[in-house]
C-alpha positions as CSV (number, residue, x, y, z in Angstrom):
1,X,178.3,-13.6,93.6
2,X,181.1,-15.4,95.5
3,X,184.3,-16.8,94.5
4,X,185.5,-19.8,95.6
5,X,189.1,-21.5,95.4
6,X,188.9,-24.9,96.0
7,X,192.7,-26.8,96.4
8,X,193.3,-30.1,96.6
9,X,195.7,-32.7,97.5
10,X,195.9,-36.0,95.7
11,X,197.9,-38.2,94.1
12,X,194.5,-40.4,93.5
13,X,191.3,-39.2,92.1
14,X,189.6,-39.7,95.2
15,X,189.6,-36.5,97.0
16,X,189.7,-35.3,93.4
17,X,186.3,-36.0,92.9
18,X,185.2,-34.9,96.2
19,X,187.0,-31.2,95.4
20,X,184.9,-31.4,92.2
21,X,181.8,-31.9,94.3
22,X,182.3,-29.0,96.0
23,X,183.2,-26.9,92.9
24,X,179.7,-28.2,90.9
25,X,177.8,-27.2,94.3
26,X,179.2,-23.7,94.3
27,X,178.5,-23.2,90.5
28,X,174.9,-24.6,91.0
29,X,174.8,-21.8,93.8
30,X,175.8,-19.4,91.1
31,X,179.1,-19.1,92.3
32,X,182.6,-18.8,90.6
33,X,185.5,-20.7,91.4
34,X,188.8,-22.3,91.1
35,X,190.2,-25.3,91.0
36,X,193.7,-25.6,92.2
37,X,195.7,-29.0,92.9
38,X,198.2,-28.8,95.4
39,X,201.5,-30.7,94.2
40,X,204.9,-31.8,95.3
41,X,207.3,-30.3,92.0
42,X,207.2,-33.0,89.2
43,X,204.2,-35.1,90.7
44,X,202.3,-36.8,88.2
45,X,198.9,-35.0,86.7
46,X,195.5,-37.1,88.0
47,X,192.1,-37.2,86.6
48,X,191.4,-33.8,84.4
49,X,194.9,-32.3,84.3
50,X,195.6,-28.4,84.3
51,X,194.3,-26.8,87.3
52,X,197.0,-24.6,87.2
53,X,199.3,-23.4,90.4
54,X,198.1,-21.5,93.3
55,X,198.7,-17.9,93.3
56,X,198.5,-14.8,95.1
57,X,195.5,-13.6,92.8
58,X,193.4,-16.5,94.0
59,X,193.6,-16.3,97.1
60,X,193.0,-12.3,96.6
61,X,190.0,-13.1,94.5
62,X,188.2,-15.6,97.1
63,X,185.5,-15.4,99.2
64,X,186.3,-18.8,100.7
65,X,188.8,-21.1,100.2
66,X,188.2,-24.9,100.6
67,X,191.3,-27.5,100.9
68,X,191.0,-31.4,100.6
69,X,193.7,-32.9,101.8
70,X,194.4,-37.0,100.8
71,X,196.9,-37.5,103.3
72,X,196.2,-37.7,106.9
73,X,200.1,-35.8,107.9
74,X,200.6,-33.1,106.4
75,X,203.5,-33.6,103.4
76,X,205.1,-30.2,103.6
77,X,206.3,-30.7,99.8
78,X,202.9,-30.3,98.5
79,X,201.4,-27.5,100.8
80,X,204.9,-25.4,100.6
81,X,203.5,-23.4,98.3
82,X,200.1,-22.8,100.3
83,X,202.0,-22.0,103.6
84,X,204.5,-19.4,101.8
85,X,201.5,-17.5,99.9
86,X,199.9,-17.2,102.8
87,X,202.8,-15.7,104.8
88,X,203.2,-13.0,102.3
89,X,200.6,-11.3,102.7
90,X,200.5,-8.0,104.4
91,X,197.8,-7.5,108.2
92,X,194.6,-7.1,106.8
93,X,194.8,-8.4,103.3
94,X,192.7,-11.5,104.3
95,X,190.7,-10.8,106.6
96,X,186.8,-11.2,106.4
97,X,187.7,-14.2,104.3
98,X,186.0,-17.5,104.8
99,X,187.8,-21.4,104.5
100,X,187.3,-24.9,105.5
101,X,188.9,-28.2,105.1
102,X,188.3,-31.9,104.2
103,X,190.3,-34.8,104.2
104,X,190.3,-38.0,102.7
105,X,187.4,-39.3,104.4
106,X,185.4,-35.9,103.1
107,X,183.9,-33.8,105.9
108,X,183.6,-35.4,109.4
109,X,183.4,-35.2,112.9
110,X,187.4,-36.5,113.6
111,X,189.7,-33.7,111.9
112,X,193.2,-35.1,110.6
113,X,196.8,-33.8,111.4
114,X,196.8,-32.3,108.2
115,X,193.6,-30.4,108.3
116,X,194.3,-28.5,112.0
117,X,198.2,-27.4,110.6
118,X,196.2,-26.5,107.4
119,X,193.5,-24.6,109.6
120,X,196.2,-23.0,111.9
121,X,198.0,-21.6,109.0
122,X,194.8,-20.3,107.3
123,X,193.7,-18.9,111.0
124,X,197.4,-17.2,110.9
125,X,196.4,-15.3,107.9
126,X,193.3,-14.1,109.2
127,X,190.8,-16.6,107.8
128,X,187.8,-17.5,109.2
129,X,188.2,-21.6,109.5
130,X,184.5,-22.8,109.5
131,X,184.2,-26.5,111.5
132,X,182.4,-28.8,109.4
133,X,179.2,-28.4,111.7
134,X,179.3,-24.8,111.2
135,X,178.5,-26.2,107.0
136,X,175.6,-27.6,108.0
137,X,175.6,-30.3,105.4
138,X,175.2,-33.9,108.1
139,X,171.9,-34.6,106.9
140,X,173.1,-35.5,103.2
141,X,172.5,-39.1,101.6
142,X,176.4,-39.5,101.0
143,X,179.8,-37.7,101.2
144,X,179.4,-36.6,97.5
145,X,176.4,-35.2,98.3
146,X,177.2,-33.3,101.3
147,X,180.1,-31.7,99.8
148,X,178.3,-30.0,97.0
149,X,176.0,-28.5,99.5
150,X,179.2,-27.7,101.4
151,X,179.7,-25.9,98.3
152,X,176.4,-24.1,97.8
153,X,176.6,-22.9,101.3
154,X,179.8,-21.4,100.6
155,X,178.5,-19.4,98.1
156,X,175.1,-18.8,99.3
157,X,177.0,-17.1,102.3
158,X,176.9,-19.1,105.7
159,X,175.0,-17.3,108.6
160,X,176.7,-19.5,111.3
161,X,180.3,-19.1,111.8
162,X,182.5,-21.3,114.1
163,X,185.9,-21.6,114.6
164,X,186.9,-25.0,114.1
């Protein structure tokens, strides 16, 4: 079985409901996961609230991590935390480990700012960043759609690997 962390960013329940897409595709895979939203300190709660905070465990615990971002700079108050997990981990820790991004327009051809400095830093820590061709999911009906089989493809283990 896989474990999947999925983070997002959003002050709207927009890329909200597209990190909840991914989550109900990886449990249809069978999959576990985790749903993380990443907040600036005293930011207001959207949608379902409780996610809990990021923590070293999760990232630990994953197979592949997925981050939505909502804004198309990155807003270094809300992905602080990400960055400094990341950086304390010691050579190795990581590696073998699969991510991939989305941003507000869900997964696409044109990357945002946000989503390379998100990819560089998860590169840093010895991720493998997946481009969202390497998913294989262009042939869904809609964004929703191709997001949950983003997700089931995370789980189900993805037999092409690119570098974004």
């Amino acid at each position: 079985m896989s474990n999947i962390v999925v983070l997002f960013q959003s002050d709207s329940e927009h890329v909200e409901q597209m990190a909840l897409a991914v989550a109900v595709g990886a449990v249809e895979a069978e999959g576990s996961i985790r749903l993380r939203r990443l907040a600036a300190v005293g930011a207001a709660e959207v949608g379902h609230k409780g996610y809990g905070r990021l923590q070293r465990a999760d990232l630990l615990w994953a197979d592949t991590v997925v981050t939505g971002l909502e804004s198309v700079t990155p807003r270094a108050e809300e992905l602080d935390g990400l960055l400094q997990l990341l950086t304390g981990f010691d050579p190795g820790e990581l590696d073998g480990k699969h991510a991939w991004t989305f941003g507000p327009e869900g997964l696409g051809s044109s990357r945002t700012e946000a989503q390379a400095f998100v990819e560089a830093a998860l590169q840093v820590a010895k991720f493998t960043v997946l481009s969202a061709a390497a998913l294989g999911v262009a042939h869904a009906d809609n964004m929703i759609d191709r997001l949950k089989e983003a997700g089931r493809r995370s789980v189900r283990g993805l037999t092409s690997v690119e570098n974004a």
